[in-house]
Backbone bond lengths (Angstrom), bond angles and torsions (degrees), N, CA, C in turn:
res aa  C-N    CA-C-N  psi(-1)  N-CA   C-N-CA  omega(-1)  CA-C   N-CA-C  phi
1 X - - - 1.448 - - 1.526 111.03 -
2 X 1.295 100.83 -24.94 2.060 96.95 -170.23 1.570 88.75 -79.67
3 X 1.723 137.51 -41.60 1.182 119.68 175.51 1.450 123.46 -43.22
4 X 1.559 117.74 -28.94 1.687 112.92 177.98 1.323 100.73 -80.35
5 X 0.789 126.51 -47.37 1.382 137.19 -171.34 2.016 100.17 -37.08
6 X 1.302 98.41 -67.90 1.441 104.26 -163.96 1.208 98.60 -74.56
7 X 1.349 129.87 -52.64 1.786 114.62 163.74 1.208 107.98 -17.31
8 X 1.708 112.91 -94.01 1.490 97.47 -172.78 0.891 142.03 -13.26
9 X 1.895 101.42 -61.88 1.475 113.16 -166.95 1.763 118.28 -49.09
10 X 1.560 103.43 -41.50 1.459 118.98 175.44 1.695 121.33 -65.48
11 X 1.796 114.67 -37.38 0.983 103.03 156.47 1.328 147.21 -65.70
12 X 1.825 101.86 -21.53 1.757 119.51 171.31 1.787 87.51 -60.70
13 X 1.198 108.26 -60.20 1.812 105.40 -162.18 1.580 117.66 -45.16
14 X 1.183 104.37 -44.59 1.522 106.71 177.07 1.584 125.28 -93.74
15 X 1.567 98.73 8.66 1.649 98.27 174.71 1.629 94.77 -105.27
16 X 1.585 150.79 -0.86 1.223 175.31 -37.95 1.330 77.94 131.64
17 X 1.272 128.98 -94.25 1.633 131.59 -154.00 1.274 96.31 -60.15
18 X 1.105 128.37 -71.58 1.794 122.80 177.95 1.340 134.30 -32.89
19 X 1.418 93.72 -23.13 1.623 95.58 -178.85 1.620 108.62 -111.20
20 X 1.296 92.66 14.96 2.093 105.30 -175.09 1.746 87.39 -86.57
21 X 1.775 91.64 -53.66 1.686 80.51 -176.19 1.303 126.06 -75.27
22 X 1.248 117.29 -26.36 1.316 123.51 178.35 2.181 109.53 -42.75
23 X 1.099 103.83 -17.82 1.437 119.41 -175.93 1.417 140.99 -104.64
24 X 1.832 82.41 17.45 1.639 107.93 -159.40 1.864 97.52 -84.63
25 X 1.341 114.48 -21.81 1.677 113.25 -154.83 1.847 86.25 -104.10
26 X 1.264 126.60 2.42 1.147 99.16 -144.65 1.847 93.95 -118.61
27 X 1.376 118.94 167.89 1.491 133.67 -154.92 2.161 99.31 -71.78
28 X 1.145 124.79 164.88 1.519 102.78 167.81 1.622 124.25 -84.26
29 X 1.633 106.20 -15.33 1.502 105.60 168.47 1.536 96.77 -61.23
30 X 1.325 125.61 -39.21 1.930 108.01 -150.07 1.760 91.23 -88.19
31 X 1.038 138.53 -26.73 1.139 145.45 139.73 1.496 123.07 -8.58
32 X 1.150 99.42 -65.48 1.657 125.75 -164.76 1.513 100.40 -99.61
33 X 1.330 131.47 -7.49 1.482 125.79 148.01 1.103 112.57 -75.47
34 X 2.040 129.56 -50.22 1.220 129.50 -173.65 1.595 119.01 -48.46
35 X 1.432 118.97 -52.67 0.911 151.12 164.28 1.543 110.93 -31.91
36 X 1.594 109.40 -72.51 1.515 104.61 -175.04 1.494 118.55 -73.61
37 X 1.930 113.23 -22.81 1.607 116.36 162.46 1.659 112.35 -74.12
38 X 1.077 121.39 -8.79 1.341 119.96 154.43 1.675 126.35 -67.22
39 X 1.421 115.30 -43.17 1.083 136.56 -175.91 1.755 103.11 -76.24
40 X 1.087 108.49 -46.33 1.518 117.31 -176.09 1.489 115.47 -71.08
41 X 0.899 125.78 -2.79 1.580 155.85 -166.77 1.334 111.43 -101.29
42 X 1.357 121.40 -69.11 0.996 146.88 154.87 1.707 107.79 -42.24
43 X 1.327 135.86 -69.87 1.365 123.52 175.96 1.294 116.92 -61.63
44 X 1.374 117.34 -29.70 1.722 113.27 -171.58 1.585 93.02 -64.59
45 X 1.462 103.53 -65.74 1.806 85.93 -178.32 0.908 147.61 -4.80
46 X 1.968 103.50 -74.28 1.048 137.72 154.74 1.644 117.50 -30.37
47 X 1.332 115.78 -99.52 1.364 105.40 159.85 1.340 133.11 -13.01
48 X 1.102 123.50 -45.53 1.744 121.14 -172.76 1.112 109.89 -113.89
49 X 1.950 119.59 21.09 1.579 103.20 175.84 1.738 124.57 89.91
50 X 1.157 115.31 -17.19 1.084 109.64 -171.49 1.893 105.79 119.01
51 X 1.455 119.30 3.80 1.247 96.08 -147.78 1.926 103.01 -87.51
52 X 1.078 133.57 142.09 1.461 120.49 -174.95 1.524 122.35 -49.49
53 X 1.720 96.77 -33.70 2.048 97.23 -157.54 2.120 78.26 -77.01
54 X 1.295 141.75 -15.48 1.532 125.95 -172.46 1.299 94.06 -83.37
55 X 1.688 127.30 -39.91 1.502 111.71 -165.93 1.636 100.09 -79.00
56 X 1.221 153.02 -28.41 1.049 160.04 150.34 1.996 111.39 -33.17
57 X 1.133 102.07 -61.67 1.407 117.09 165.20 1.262 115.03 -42.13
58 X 1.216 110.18 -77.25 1.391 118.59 174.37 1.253 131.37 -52.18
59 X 1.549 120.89 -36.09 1.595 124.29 164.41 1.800 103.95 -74.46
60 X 1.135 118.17 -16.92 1.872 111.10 153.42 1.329 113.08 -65.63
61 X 1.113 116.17 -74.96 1.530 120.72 -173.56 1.926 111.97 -47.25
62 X 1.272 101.47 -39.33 1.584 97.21 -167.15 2.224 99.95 -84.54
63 X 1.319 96.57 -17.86 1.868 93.53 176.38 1.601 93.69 -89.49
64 X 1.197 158.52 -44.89 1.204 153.45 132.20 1.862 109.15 21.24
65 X 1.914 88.23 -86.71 1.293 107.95 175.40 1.267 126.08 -54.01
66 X 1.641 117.17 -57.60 1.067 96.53 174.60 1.698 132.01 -76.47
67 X 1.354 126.42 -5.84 1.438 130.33 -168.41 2.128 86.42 -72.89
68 X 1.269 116.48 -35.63 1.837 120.37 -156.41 1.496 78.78 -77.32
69 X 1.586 144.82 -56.48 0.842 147.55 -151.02 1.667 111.59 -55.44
70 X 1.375 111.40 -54.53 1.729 96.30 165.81 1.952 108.94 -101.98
71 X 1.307 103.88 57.64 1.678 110.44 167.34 1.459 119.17 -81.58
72 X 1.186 137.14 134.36 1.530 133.61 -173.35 1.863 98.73 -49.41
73 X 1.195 98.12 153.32 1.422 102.13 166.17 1.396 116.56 -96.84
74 X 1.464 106.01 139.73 1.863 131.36 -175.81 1.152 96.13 -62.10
């Protein structure tokens, strides 16, 4: 069991690094959407257990949030 364990852990680490660079060409609004539909993804899960339609939800709501989050100001 500690072998899955550390797999994972190494595959979370390097899918984390991959997607750091994956973000190197790109503007800071599209940035700051990836980022918060990443994050939102991550809590819907959380919140609902695992269930898909919350992690789905949540990577809406959190790319939502974060794309308004660096929006010019009115």
């Amino acid at each position: 069991m500690k072998t899955i364990k550390k797999l994972a852990a190494n595959a979370l680490v390097v899918t984390a690094l991959a997607s750091l660079a994956a973000c190197s060409g790109m503007s800071r609004r599209d940035q700051n959407t990836a980022v918060g539909a990443g994050i939102g993804a991550v809590s819907g899960a959380v919140l609902t257990g695992g269930s898909s339609v919350g992690t789905v939800g949540g990577a809406a709501v959190g790319g939502i949030i974060g794309h308004e989050v660096s929006s010019p100001k009115k």
